[in-house]
N, C-alpha and C positions, 0 to 999 in steps of 0.2 A: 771712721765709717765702718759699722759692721760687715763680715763678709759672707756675700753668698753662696748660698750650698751649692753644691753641683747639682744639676739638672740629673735627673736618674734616666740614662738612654737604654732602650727598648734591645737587647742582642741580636745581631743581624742573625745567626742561625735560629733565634726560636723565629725569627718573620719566616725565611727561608721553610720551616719545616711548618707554621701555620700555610704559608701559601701552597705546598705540595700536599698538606690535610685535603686544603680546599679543592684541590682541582681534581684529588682522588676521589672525594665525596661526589664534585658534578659528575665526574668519568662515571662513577658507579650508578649515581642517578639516569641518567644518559644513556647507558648501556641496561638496563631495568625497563627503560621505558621503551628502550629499540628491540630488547627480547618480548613484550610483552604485545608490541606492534604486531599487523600483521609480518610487516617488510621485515622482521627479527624473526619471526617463524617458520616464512618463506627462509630464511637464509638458514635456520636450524635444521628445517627438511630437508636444504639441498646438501647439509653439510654431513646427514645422514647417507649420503646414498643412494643407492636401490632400494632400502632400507626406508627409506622417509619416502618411496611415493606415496602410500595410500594418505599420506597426511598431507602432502605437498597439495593434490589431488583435493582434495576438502577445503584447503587453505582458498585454492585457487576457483574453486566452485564457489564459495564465501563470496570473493572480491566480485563475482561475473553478477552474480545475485544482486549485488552493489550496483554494481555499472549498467546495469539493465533494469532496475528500480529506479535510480535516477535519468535516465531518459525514458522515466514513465511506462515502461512496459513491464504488467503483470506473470507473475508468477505461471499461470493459467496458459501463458501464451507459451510456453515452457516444455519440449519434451524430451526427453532423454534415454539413447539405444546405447550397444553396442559399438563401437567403433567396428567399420569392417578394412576401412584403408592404414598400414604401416608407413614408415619413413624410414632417414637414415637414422633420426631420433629414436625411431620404437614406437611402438602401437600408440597411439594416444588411450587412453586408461576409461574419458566417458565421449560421447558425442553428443552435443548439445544441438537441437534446432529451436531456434528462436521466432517466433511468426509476427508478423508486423503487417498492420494490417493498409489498405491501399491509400496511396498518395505520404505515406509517413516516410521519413528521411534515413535513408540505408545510413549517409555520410552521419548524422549525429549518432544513432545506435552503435556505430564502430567507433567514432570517436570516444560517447561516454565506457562503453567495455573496452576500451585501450586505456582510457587516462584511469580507468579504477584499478585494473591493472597492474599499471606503471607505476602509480603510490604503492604498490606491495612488493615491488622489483619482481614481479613476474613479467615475462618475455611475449611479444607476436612475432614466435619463431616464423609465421609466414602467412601472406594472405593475399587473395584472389577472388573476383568478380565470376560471375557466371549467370546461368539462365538455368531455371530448372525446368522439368519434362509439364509442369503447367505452365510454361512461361514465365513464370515469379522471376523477378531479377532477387539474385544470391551475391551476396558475401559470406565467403569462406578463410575463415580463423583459424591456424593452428596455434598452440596457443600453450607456454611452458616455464618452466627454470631448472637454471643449469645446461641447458640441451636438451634437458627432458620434456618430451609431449606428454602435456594432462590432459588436454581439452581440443577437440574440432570443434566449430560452433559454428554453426549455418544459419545467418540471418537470415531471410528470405524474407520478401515483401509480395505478397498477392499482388495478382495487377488487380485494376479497378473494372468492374463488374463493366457488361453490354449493357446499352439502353433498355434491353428487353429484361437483363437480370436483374435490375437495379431495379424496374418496375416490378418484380415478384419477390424479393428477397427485402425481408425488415428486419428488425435490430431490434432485440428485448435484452433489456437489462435487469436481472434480478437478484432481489437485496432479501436476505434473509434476516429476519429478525426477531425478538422474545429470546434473544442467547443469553440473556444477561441475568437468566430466572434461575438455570439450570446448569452450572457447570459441567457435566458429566453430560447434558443433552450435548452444550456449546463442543466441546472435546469430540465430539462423534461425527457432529457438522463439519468443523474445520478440516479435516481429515478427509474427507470427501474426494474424489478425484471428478468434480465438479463445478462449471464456470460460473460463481455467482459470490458479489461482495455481499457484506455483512454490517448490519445496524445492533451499536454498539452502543451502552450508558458509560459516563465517566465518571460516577460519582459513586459504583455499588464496590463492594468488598472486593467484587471479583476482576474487576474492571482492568489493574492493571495486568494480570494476568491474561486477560479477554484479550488485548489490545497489542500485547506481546506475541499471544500465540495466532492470533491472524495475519500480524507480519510475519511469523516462521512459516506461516504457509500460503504467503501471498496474497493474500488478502485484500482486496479494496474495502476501505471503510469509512462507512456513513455516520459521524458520529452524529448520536439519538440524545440531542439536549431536552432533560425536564425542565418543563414549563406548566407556571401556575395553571390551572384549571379550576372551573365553576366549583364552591362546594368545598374546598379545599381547606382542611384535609383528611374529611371524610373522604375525598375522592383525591386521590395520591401517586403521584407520577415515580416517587422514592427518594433515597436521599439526593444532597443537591442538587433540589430544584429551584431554579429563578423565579423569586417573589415578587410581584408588581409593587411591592413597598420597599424593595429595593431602590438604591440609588442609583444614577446609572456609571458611577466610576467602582462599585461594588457589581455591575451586573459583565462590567468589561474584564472586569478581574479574574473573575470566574470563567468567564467563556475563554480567556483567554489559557489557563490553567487547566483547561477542559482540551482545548485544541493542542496543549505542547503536550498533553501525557497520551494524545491519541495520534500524532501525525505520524505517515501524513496519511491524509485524510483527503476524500471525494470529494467531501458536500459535509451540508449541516441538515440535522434535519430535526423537527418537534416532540417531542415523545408528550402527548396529551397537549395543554399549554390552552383549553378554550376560552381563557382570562388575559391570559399573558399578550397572547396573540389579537384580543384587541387593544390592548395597550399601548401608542403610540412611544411614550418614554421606553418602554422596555424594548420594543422591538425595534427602536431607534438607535440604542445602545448595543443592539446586538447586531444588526443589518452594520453597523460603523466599523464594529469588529472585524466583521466578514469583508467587509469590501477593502478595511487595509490588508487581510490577506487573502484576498482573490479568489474566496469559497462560493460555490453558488447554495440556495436556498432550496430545501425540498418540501412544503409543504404539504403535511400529511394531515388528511382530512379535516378543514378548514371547515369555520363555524362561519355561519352569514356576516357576524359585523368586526371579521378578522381586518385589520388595515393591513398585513404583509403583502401581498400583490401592490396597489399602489404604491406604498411606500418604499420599497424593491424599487420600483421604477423610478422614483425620485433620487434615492440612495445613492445609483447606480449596483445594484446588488442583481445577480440573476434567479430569476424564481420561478421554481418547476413546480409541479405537483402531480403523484404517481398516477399511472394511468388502471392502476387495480391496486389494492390492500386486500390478501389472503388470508382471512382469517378467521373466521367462526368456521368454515368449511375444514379449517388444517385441525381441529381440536375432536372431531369426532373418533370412534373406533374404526371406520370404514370410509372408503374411498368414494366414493360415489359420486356424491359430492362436489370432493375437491377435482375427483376427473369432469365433471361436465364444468366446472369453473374454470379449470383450466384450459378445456377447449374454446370456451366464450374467452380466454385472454389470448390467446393465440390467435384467435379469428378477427379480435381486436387491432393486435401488433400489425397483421397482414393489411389492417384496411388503413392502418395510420401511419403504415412505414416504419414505428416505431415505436417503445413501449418502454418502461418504467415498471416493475411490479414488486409488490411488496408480499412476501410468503413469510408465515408462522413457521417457526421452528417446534415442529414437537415430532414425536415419535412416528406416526403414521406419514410426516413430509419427506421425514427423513427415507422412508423406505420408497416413500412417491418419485423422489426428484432422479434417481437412474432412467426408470422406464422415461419419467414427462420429457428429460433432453435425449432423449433418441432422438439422431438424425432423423429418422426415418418417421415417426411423431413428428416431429418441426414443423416439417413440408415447408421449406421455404422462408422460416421464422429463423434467424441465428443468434446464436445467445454468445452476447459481446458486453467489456467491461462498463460498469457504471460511469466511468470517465468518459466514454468515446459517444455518450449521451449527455450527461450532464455537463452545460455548456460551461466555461469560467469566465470569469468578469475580463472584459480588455484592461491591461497594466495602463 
């Protein structure tokens, strides 16, 4: 009987020194991806010092932006002074007041800014309830790492208006739009220390750019889907626009790739579309999109034999339509114009409680919209985010 070779065994020290390879490789991975986390930066600032606040401080301004986007409150609602009270901590470095507007939940605002927080191992060195000098019920955050205060942050919630205010005082919400023509206009817009979201295309060069810099500065956004129109394409909404010779597992693709490069987002809304929009298949395929994620519909100046309105109702989809479109009046040299238009939409908002308006971006808006939100212009008109108007679908 021939004999067999020896089996060739594997030397326990090269496993040995392969498995101590491997677990240095994940350690290294692992530690890479915890420096590169917020919670590894927090811990690199703290590990600096006195030395790491002004970064500690940014880190932690970052997470609150976090945690106060995710319980739905805009950027706008947003202000930031001096701290004038110290601790045993030290000055806190910003003070943040947060404004939440009436009947909204003090408890989830403090939970979502604590649990965003707490994924970056920053601390709620302390916190307390109160009443402020207009009655608002307050939450007060101090708010750190290491023992270091970065942040006081004062929720505050309005009470809800008298019967008698509630009867004088309406709700305009305004969406500026045509940003998507002019980057260098869109950049001047954004920047604004002014309450009002932004209608956005998804499909132009500038788009993701657009979409980026409206989240850095808070932004609510209305994304502005093109839709075929009569004539087309002599008459041209721009690049991807939804073709009624589309299919509708090609029309959901899109819309759907349109919503993950813009979210999150307010609402949907038409940019042209006077073909699209009586097309049952297309706007079947699009209403289907929307209601699996719980967008409402903004119909912007609807053609007579549009089916969105019915078919909305069938859908279960919510469908609005603005209560003014600003726009031959924003493009002149001069104001005139657009000031007696904008008094007829203000006089509008007072008689309906509530408003919707769609404003042109161009050069002459831009210098309009300081003076037109004067408190003191308003008279009794408050200009509040496009969410806390535009209804959403029930889950």
């Amino acid at each position: 009987m021939p004999r067999r070779k020896p089996r060739k065994t594997f030397p326990a020290r090269a496993v040995v020194v392969l498995a101590a390879l491997a677990l240095l490789a994940f350690g290294a991975v692992q530690s890479f991806q915890l420096w590169r986390s917020d919670r590894g930066q927090v811990l690199a600032a703290r590990w600096m010092g006195r030395g790491g606040d002004a970064r500690l401080t940014q880190l932690v301004s970052r997470r609150l932006h976090a945690g106060l986007e995710s319980a739905h409150i805009p950027r706008d609602s947003i202000s930031e002074s001096a701290p004038a009270a110290t601790d045993s901590a030290g000055p806190a470095r910003a003070r943040w007041r947060v404004g939440l507007p009436p009947g909204a939940s003090l408890f989830q605002a403090n939970y979502a800014v604590t649990h965003a927080l707490d994924e970056a191992g920053v601390e709620v060195l302390d916190g307390r309830e109160r009443y402020g000098r207009a009655g608002e019920a307050q939450v007060v955050l101090r708010v750190g790492a290491g023992g270091r205060t970065t942040h006081q942050i004062v929720l505050a919630r309005m009470p809800a208006p008298t019967l008698e205010e509630a009867d004088t005082q309406a709700r305009l919400a305004l969406v500026i739009f045509g940003l998507g023509e002019d980057p260098a206009l869109a950049a001047s817009f954004l920047g604004l220390s002014a309450p009002f979201a932004v209608s956005l295309p998804p499909a132009t060069p500038n788009s993701p750019a657009l979409f980026k810099s409206a989240r850095a500065h808070g932004r609510e956004v209305l994304l502005q889907v093109p839709l075929e129109p009569i004539n087309y394409p002599q008459v041209n909404p721009g690049p991807g626009t939804i073709l009624v010779t589309m299919k509708p597992s090609q029309i959901t693709a899109l819309l759907r790739k349109y919503l993950d490069q813009a979210r999150p987002v307010a609402g949907v809304a038409n940019h042209m579309g006077s073909l699209a929009t009586q097309d049952m298949t297309v706007m079947g395929a699009v209403y289907r999109e929307l209601h699996r994620q719980r967008l409402p519909f903004l119909h912007v100046t609807p053609v007579p034999g549009a089916v969105c309105k019915p078919l909305a109702a069938d859908l279960g989809v919510v469908y609005e339509e603005p209560d003014a479109v600003i726009d031959y009046e924003a493009r002149g040299p001069k104001s005139a114009l657009l000031e007696r238009r904008w008094k007829d939409v203000l006089d509008g908002a007072r008689a309906r409680g509530h408003s919707v308006v769609l404003l042109r971006a161009s050069e002459l808006t831009r210098t309009f919209l300081p003076k037109a939100l004067d408190p003191k212009r308003l008279k009794g008109v408050n200009i509040v985010p496009l969410s806390s108007i535009l209804r959403r679908p029930a889950s």
